[in-house]
C-alpha beads as a LAMMPS data file, in Angstrom:
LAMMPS data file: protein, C-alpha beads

433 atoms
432 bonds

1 atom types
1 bond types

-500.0 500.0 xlo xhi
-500.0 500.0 ylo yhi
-500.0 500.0 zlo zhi

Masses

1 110.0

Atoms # bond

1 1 1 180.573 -90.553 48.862
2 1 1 179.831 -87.558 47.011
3 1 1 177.179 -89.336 44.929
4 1 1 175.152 -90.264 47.843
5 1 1 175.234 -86.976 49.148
6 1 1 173.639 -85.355 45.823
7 1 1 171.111 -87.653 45.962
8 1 1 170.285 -87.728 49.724
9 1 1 169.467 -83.721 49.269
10 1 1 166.417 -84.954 46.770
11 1 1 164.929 -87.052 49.244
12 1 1 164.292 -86.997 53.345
13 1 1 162.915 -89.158 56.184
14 1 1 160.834 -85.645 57.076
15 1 1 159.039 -85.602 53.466
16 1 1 158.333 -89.466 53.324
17 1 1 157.123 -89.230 57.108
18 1 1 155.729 -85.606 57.363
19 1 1 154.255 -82.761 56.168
20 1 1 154.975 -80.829 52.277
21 1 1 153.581 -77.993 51.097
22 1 1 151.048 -77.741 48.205
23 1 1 150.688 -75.599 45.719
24 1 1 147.837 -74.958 42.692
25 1 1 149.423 -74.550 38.875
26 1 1 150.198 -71.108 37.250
27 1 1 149.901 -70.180 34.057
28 1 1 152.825 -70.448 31.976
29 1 1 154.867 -67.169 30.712
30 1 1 156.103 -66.730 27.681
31 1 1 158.792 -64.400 28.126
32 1 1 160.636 -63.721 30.964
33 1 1 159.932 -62.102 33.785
34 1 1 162.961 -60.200 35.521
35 1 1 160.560 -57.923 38.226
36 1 1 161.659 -60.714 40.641
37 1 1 159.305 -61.279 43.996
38 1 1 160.562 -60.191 46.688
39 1 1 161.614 -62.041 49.966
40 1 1 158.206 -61.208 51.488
41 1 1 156.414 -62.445 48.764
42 1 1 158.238 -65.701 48.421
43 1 1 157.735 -66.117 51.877
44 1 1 153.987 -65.635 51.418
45 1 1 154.134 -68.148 48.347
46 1 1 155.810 -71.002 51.111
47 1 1 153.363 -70.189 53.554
48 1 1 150.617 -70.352 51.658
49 1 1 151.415 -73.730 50.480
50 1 1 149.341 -76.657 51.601
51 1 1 150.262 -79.484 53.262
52 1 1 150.524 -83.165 52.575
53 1 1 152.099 -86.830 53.284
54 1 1 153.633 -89.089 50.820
55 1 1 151.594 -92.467 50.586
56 1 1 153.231 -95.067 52.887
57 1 1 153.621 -97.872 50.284
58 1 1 155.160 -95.848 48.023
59 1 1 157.437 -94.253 50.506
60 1 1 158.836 -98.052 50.952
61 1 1 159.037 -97.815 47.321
62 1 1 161.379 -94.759 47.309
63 1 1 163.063 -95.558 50.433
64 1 1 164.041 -99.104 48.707
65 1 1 165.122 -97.179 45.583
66 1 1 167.546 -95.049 47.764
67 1 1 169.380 -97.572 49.697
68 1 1 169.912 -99.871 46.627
69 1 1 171.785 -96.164 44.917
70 1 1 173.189 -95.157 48.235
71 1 1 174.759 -98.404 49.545
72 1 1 175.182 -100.575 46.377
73 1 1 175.367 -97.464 43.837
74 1 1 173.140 -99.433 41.515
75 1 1 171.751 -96.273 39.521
76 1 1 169.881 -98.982 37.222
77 1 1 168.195 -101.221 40.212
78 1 1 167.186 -98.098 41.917
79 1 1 165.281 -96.829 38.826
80 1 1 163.714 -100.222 37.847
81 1 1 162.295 -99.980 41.025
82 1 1 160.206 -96.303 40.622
83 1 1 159.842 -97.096 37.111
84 1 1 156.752 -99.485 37.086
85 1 1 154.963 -97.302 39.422
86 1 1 151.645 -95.755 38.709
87 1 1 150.188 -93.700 41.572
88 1 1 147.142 -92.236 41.613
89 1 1 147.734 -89.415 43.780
90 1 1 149.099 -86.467 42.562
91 1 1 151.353 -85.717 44.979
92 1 1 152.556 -89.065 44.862
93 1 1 153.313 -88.868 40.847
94 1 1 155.083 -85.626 41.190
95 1 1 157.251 -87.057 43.881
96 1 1 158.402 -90.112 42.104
97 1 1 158.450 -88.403 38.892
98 1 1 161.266 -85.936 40.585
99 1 1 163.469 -88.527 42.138
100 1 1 162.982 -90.564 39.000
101 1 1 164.101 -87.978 37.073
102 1 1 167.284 -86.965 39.040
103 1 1 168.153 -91.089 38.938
104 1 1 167.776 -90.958 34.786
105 1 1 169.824 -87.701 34.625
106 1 1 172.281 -89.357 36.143
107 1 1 172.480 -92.307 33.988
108 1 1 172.737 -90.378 31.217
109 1 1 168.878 -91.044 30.186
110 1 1 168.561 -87.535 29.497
111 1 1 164.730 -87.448 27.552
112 1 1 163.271 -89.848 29.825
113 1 1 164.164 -87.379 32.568
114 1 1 163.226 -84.261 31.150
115 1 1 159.824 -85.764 30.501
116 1 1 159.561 -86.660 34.403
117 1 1 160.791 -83.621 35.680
118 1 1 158.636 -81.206 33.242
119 1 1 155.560 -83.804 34.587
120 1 1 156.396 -83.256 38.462
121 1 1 157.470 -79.342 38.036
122 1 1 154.379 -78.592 35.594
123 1 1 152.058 -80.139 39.177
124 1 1 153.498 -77.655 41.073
125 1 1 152.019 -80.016 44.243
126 1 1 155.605 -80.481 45.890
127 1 1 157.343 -78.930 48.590
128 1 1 158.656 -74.971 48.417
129 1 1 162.173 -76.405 47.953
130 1 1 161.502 -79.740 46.011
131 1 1 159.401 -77.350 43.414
132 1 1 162.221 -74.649 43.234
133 1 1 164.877 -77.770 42.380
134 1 1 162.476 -79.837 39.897
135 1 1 161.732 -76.463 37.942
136 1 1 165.849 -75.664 37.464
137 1 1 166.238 -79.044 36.731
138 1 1 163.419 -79.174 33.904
139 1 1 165.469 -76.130 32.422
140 1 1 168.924 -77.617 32.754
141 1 1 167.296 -80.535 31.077
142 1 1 166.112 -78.602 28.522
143 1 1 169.238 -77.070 27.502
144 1 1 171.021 -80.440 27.256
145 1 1 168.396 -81.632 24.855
146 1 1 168.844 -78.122 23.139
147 1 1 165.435 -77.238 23.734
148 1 1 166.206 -73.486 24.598
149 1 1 162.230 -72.185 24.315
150 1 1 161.171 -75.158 27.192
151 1 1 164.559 -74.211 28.820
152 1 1 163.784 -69.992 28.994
153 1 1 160.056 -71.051 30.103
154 1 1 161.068 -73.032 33.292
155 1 1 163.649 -70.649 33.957
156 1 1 161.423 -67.919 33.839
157 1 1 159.556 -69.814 36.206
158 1 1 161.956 -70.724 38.393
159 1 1 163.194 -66.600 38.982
160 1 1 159.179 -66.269 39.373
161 1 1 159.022 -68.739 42.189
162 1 1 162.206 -68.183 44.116
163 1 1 162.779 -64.532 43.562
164 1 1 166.312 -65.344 43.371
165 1 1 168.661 -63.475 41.425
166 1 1 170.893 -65.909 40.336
167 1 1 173.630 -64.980 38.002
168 1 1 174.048 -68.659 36.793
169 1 1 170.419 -69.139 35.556
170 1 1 170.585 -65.253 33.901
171 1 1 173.595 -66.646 32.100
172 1 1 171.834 -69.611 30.743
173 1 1 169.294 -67.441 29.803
174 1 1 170.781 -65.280 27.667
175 1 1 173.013 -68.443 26.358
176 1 1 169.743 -69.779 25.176
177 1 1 168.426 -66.661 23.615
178 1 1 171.412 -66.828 22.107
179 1 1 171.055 -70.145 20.269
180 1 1 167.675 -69.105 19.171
181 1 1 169.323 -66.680 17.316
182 1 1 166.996 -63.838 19.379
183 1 1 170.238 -61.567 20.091
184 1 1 168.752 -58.785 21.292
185 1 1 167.432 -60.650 24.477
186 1 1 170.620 -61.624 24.936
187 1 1 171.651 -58.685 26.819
188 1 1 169.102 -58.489 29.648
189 1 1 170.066 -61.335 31.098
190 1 1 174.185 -60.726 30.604
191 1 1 173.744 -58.130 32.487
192 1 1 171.905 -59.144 35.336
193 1 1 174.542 -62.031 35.384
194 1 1 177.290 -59.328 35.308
195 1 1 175.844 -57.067 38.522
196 1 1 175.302 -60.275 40.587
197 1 1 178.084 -62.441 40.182
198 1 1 180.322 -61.844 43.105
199 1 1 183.405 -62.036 41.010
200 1 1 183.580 -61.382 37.675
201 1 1 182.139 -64.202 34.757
202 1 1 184.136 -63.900 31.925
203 1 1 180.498 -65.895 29.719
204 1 1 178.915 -62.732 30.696
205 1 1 180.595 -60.480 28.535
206 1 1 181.264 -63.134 26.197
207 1 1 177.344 -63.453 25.626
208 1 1 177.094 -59.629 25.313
209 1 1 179.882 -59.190 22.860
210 1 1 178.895 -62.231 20.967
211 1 1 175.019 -60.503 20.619
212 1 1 176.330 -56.985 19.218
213 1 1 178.781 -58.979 17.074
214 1 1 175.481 -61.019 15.398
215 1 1 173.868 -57.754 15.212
216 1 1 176.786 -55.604 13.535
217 1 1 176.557 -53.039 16.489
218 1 1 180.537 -53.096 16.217
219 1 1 180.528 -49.808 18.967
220 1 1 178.689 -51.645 21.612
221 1 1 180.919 -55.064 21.356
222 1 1 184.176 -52.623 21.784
223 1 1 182.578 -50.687 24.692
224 1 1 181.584 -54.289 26.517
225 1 1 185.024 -55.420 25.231
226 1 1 186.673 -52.449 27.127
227 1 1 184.426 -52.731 30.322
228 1 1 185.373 -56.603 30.676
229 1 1 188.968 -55.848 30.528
230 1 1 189.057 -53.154 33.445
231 1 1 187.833 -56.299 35.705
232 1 1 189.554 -58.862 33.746
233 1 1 192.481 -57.375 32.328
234 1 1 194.236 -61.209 31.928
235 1 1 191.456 -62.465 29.437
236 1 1 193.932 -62.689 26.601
237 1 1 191.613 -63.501 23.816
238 1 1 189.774 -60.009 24.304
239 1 1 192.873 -57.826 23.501
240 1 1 192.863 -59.499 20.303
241 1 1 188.499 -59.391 20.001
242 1 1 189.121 -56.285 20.567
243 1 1 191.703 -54.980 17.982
244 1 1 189.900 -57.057 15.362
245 1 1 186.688 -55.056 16.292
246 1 1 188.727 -51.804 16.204
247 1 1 189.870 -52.738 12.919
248 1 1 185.965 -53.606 11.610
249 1 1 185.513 -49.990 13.159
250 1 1 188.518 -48.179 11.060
251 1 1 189.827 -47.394 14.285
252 1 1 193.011 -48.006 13.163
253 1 1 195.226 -46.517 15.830
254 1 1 193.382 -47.647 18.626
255 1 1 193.470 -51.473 16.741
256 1 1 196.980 -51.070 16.688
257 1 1 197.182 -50.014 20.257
258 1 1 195.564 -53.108 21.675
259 1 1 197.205 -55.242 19.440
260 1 1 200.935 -54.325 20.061
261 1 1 199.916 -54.625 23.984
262 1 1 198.611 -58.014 23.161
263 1 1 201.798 -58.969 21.274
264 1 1 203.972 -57.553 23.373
265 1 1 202.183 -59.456 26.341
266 1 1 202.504 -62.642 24.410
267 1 1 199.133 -63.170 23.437
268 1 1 199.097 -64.166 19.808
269 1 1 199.127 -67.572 19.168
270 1 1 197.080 -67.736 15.873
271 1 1 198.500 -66.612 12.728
272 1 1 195.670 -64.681 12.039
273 1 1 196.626 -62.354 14.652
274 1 1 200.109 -61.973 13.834
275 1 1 199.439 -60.966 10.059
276 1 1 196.585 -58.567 11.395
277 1 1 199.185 -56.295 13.271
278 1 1 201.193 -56.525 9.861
279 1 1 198.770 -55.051 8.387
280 1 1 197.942 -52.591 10.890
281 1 1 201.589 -51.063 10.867
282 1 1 201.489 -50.750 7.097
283 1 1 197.870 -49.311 7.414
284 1 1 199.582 -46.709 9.804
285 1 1 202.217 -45.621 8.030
286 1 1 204.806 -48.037 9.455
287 1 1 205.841 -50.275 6.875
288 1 1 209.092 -51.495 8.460
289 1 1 207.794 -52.574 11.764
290 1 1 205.139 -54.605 9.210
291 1 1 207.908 -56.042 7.352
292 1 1 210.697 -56.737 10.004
293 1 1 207.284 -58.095 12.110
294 1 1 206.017 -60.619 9.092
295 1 1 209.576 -61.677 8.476
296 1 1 210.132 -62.462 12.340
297 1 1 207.273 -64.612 12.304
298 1 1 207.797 -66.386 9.075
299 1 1 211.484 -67.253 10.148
300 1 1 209.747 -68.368 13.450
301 1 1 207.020 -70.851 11.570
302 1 1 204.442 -68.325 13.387
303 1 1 203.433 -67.519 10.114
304 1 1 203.459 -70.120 6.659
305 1 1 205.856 -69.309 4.452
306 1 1 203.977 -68.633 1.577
307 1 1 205.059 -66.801 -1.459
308 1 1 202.186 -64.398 -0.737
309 1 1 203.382 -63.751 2.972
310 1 1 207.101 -63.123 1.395
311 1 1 205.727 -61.170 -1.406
312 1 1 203.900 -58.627 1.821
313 1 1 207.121 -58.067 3.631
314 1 1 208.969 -57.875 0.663
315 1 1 206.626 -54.809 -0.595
316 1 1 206.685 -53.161 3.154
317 1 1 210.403 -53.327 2.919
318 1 1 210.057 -51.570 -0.386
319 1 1 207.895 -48.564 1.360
320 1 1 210.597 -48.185 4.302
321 1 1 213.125 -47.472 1.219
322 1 1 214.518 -50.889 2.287
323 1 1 215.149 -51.886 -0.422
324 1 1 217.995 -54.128 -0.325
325 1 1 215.896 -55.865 2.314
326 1 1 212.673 -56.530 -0.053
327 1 1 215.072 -58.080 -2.837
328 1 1 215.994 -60.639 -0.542
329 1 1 213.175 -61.309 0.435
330 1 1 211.091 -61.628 -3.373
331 1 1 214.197 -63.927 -3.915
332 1 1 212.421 -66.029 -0.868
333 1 1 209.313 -65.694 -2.212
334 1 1 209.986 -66.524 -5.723
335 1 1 211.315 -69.943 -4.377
336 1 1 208.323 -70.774 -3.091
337 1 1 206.163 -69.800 -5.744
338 1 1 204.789 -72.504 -7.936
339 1 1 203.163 -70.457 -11.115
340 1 1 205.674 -69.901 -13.288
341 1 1 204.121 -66.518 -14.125
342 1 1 203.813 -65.212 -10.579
343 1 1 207.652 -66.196 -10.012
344 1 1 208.449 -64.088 -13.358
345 1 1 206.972 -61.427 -11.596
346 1 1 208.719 -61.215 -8.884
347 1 1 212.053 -61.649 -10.189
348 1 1 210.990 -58.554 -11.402
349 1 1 210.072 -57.128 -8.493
350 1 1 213.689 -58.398 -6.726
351 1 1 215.460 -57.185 -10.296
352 1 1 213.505 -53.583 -9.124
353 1 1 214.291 -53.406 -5.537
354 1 1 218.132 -54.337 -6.656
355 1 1 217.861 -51.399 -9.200
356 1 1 216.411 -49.306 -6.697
357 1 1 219.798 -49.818 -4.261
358 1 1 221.879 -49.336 -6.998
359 1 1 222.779 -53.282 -6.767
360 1 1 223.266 -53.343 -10.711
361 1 1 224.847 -56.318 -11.225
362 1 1 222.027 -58.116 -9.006
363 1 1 219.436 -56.567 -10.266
364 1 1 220.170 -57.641 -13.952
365 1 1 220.664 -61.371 -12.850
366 1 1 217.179 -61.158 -11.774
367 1 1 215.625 -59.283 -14.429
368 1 1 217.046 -62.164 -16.909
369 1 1 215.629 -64.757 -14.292
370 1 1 212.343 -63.028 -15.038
371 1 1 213.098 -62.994 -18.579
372 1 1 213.672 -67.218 -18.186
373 1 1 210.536 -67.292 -16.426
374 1 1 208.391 -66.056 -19.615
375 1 1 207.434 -62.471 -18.403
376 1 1 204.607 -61.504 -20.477
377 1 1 205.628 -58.083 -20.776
378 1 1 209.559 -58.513 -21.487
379 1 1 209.822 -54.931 -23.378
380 1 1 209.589 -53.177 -20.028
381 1 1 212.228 -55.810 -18.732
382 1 1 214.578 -54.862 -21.345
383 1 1 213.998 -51.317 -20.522
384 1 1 215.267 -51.994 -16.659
385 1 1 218.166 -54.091 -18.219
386 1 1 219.126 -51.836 -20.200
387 1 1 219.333 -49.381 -17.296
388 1 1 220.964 -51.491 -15.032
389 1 1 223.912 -52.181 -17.356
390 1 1 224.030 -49.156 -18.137
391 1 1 224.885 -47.791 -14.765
392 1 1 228.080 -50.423 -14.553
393 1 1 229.069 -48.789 -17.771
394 1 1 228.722 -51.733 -19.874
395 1 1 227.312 -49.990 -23.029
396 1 1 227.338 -52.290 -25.373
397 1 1 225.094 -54.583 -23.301
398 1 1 222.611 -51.318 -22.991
399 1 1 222.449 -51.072 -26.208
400 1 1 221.547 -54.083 -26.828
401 1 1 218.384 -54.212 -24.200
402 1 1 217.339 -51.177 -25.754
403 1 1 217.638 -51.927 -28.817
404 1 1 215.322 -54.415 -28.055
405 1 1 212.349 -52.399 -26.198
406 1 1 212.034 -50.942 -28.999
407 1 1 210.378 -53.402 -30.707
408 1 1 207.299 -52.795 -28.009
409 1 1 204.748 -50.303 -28.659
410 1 1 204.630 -48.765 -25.089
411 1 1 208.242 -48.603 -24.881
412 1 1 209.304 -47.350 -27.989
413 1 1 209.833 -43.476 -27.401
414 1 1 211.547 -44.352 -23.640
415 1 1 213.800 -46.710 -25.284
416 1 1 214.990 -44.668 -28.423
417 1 1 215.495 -41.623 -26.218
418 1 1 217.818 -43.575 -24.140
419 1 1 219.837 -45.434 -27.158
420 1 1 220.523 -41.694 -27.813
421 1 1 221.700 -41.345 -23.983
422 1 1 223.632 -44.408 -23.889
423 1 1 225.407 -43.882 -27.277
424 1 1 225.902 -40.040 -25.733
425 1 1 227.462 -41.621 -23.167
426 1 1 229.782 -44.461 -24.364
427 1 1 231.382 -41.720 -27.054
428 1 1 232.173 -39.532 -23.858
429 1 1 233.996 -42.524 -22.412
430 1 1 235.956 -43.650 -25.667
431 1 1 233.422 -46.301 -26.066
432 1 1 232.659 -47.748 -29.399
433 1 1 229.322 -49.358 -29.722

Bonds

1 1 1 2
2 1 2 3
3 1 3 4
4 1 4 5
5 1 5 6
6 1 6 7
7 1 7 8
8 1 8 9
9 1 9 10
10 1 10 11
11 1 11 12
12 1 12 13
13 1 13 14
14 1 14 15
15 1 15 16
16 1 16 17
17 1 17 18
18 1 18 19
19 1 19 20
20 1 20 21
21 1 21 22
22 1 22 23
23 1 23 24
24 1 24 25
25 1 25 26
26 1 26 27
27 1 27 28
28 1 28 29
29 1 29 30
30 1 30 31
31 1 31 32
32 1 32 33
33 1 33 34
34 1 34 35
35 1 35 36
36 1 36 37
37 1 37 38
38 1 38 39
39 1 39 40
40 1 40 41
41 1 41 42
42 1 42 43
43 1 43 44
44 1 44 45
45 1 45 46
46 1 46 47
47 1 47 48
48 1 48 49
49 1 49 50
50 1 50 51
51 1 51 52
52 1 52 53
53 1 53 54
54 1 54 55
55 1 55 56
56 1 56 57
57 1 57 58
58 1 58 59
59 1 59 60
60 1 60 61
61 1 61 62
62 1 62 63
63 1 63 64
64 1 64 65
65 1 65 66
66 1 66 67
67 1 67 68
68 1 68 69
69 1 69 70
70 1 70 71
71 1 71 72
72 1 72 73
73 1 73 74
74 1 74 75
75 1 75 76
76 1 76 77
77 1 77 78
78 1 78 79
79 1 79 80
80 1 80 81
81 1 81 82
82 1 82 83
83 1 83 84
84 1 84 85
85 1 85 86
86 1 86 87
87 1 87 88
88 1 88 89
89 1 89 90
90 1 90 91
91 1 91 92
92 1 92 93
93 1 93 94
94 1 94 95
95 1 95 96
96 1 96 97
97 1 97 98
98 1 98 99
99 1 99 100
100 1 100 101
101 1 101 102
102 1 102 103
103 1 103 104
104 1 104 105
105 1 105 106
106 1 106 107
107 1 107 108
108 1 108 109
109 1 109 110
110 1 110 111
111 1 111 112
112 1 112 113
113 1 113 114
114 1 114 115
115 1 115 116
116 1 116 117
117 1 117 118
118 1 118 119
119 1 119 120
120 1 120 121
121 1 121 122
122 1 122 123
123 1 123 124
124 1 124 125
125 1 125 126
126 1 126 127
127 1 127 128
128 1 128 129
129 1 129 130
130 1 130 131
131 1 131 132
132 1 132 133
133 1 133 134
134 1 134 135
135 1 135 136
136 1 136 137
137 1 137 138
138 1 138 139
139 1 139 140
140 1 140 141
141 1 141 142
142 1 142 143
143 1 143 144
144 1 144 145
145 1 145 146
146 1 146 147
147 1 147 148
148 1 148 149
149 1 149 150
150 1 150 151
151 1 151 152
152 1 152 153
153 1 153 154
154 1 154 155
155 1 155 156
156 1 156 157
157 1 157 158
158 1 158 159
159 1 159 160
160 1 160 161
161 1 161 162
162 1 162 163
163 1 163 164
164 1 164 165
165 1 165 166
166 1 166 167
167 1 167 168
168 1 168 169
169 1 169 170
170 1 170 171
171 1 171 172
172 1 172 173
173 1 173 174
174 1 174 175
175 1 175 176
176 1 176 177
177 1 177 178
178 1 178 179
179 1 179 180
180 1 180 181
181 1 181 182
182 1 182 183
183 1 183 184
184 1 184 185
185 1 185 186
186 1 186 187
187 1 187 188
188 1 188 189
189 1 189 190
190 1 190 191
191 1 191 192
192 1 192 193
193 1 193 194
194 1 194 195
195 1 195 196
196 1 196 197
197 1 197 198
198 1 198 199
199 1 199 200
200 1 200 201
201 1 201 202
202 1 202 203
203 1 203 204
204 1 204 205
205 1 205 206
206 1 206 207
207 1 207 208
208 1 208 209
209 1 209 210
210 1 210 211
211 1 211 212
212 1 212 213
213 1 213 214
214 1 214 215
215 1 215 216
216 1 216 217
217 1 217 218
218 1 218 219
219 1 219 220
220 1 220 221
221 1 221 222
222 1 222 223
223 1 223 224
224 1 224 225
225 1 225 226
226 1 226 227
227 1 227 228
228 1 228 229
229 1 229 230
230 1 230 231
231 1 231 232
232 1 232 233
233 1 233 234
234 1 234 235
235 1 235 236
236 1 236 237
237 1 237 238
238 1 238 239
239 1 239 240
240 1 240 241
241 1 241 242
242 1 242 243
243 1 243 244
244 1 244 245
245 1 245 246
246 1 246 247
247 1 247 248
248 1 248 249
249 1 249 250
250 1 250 251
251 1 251 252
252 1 252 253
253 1 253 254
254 1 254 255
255 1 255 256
256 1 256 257
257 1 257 258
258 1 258 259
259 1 259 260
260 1 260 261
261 1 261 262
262 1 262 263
263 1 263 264
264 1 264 265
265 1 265 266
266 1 266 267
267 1 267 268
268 1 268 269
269 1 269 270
270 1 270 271
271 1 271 272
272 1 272 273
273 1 273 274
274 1 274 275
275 1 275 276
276 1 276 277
277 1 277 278
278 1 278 279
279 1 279 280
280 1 280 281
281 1 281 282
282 1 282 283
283 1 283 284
284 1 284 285
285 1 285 286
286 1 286 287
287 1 287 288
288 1 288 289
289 1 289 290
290 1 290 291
291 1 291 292
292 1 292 293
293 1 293 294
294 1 294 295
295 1 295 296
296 1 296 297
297 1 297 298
298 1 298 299
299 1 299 300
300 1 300 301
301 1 301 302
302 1 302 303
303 1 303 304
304 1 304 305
305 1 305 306
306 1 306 307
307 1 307 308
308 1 308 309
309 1 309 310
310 1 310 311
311 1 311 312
312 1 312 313
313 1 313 314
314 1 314 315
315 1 315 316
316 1 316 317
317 1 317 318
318 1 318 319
319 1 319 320
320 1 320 321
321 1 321 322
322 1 322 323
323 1 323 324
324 1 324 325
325 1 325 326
326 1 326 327
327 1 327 328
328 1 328 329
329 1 329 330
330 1 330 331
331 1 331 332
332 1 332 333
333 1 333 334
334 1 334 335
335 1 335 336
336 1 336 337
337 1 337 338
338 1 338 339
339 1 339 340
340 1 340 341
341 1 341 342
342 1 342 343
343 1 343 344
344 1 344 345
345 1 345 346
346 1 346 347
347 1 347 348
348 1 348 349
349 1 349 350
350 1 350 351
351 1 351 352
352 1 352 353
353 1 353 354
354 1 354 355
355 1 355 356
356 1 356 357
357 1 357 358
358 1 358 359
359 1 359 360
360 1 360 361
361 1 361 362
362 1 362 363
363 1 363 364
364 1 364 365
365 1 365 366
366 1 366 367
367 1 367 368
368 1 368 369
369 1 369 370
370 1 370 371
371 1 371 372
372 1 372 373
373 1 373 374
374 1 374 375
375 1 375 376
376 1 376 377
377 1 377 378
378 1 378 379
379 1 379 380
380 1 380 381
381 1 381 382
382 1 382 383
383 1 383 384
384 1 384 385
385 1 385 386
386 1 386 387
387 1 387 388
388 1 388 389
389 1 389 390
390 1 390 391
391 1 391 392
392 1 392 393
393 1 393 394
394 1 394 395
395 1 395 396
396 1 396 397
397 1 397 398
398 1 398 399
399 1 399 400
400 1 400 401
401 1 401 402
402 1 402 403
403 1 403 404
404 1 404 405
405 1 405 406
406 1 406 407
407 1 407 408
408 1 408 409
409 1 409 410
410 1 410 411
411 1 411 412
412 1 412 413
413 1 413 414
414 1 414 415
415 1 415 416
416 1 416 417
417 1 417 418
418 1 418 419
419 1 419 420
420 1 420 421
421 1 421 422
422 1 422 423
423 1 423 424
424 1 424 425
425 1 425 426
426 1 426 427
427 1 427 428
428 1 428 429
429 1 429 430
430 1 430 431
431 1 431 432
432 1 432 433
């Protein structure tokens, strides 16, 4: 079974039987290391190592713990077993204290075994190999019990020992620079993941992106945002880090670049994102595409259909000159407005965009539904009413809307100049008023 086999890697008839090497401590670093040993070097450091024998009684000891995991898969028996042991030896201690630890990982005891394996790795008496696996494990350990300084020092130790380059361990490295909130050694180790991972790690760039982010260095993020997606042009959630960062930027153009491609690739799935390439067209001098865009959504449920997201395309349609569009779509928005004064207001806005199409007779139903509303400013309402009647030739009702603006301040000297036009007007057409 595949648990037996992890656990028969920890343990061998040739360690319990024969000869391991032996090592004296080092002194701990406190940062990490990256000038890695080289293969000579390591080879020197296994060479060098001494040799010696586990104890025979508590080789029966271990060998007991290992068949009752490996042929009854009694995690529990096998660790009351090693648990009540005390050996003297060092060697012994570290051993025991390594197994032990692997047996407690796996039943979830994860403190117990980080306090084992830090005891056996911190010896540094076992073998080449069983050193090189306790000290990863005391890091791994570490993580899990989000203890990121004890994790950084026994990886450190770790690349010291084995000279490996390992992409994995740089990525946890950085990953726990990271949650120590140190995000400028964050990017070391990112890219020492990224130039030896044999295909590309998405985390990689992730970590480095997420580091400039923390730090406000917008640039960098966009230029490891652009180098990620020439290897891994189908990470969809970077086309849309990176318009958002193109945006924080004021690269407008190029944020609207990546995020059509995005769209247009399918790659929105948050609202958020939808609404930001809105914006973007109307930022860019395309207010229809924003409008028909925010409209598409919000009859799709993409987008909530909020009086506010109305009220946007309503006011894009308005800059494309659509204007027959944007009343329809304040009327929408006015319906699903709940303060009384904001749906005034845009009744007013719908009674405008009407006006502005030369719908009269739909633009003054509006402009009274604004009126019903309360509009606190109802002279400049009776100013548009007055216009809009007045271009279906209905004088009298002009007149009458005028008539009444004047009784505002600010639209007194508009509204007697056009009672003058309107009476012009209606005498020219045989009108009396």
């Amino acid at each position: 079974m595949m648990m037996h086999k992890k656990l028969s890697m920890l343990i061998s008839a040739s360690v319990l039987c024969g000869v391991v090497a032996v090592g004296s401590p080092t002194a701990m670093a406190q940062d990490i290391n990256y000038n890695l040993p080289s293969a000579e070097q390591v080879q020197q450091q296994k060479d060098s190592r001494g040799s010696k024998a586990v104890s025979e009684r508590i080789g029966r000891r271990i060998m007991a713990a290992f068949d009752l995991y490996t042929e009854e898969e009694d995690v529990k028996g096998a660790i009351a077993i090693l648990e009540d042991l005390d050996p003297s030896d060092s060697f012994d201690r570290a051993y025991v204290d390594r197994f032990l630890a692997n047996l407690l990982t796996e039943d979830e005891r994860i403190n117990d075994a980080l306090k084992l394996a830090k005891r056996s790795a911190d010896a540094n008496v076992l073998s080449w190999n069983d050193q090189a696996t306790i000290l990863r494990l005391s890091a791994q350990l570490s993580l899990q019990v989000e203890d990121y300084r004890g994790a950084l020092q026994y990886y450190g130790k770790w690349l010291q020992f084995t000279g490996e380059a390992n992409p994995d361990v740089f990525l946890r490295i950085a990953n726990a620079y990271y949650e120590l909130k140190e995000y400028d050694k964050v990017i070391k180790p990112a890219d020492l993941a990224i130039a030896n991972y044999e295909e590309p790690n998405k985390n990689a760039y992730v970590m480095k992106v997420a580091s400039y982010y923390e730090r406000k260095m917008y640039q960098d993020a966009i230029d490891v945002l652009e180098a990620g997606l020439e290897v891994l042009p189908g990470e969809t959630t970077w086309w849309n880090q990176l318009g958002m960062i193109y945006m924080l930027e004021e690269e407008l153009d190029k944020a609207l670049q990546t995020l059509e491609i995005a769209y247009l690739a399918g790659y929105f799935d948050k609202e958020n994102q939808f609404k930001a390439l809105v914006q973007l067209y109307a930022n860019n001098g395309i207010p229809f595409d924003a409008a028909r865009l925010m409209v598409k959504h919000l009859e799709s449920g993409d987008i909530e259909k909020t009086s506010r997201n109305y009220r946007s395309a309503a006011s894009n349609f308005e800059m494309a000159r659509e204007y027959s569009r944007a009343a329809k779509i304040y009327a929408l928005a006015a319906g699903v407005e709940s303060d009384k004064d904001d749906r005034a207001d845009l009744y007013r806005k719908k009674g405008t965009a009407h006006l502005r199409a030369e719908e009269y007779d739909a633009a003054t139903d509006a402009y009274l539904k604004a009126l019903d509303e309360g509009y606190d400013e109802p002279g400049s309402i009776y100013m548009s009413l007055a216009e809009a009647y007045f271009y279906q030739n209905k004088f009298s009702q002009a007149l009458k809307y005028v008539t009444e603006a004047q009784k505002f301040n600010d639209q007194r000297r508009n509204a007697r100049s056009w009672e003058s036009y309107i009476r012009s007007k209606a005498s020219n057409r045989g009108v009396s008023l």
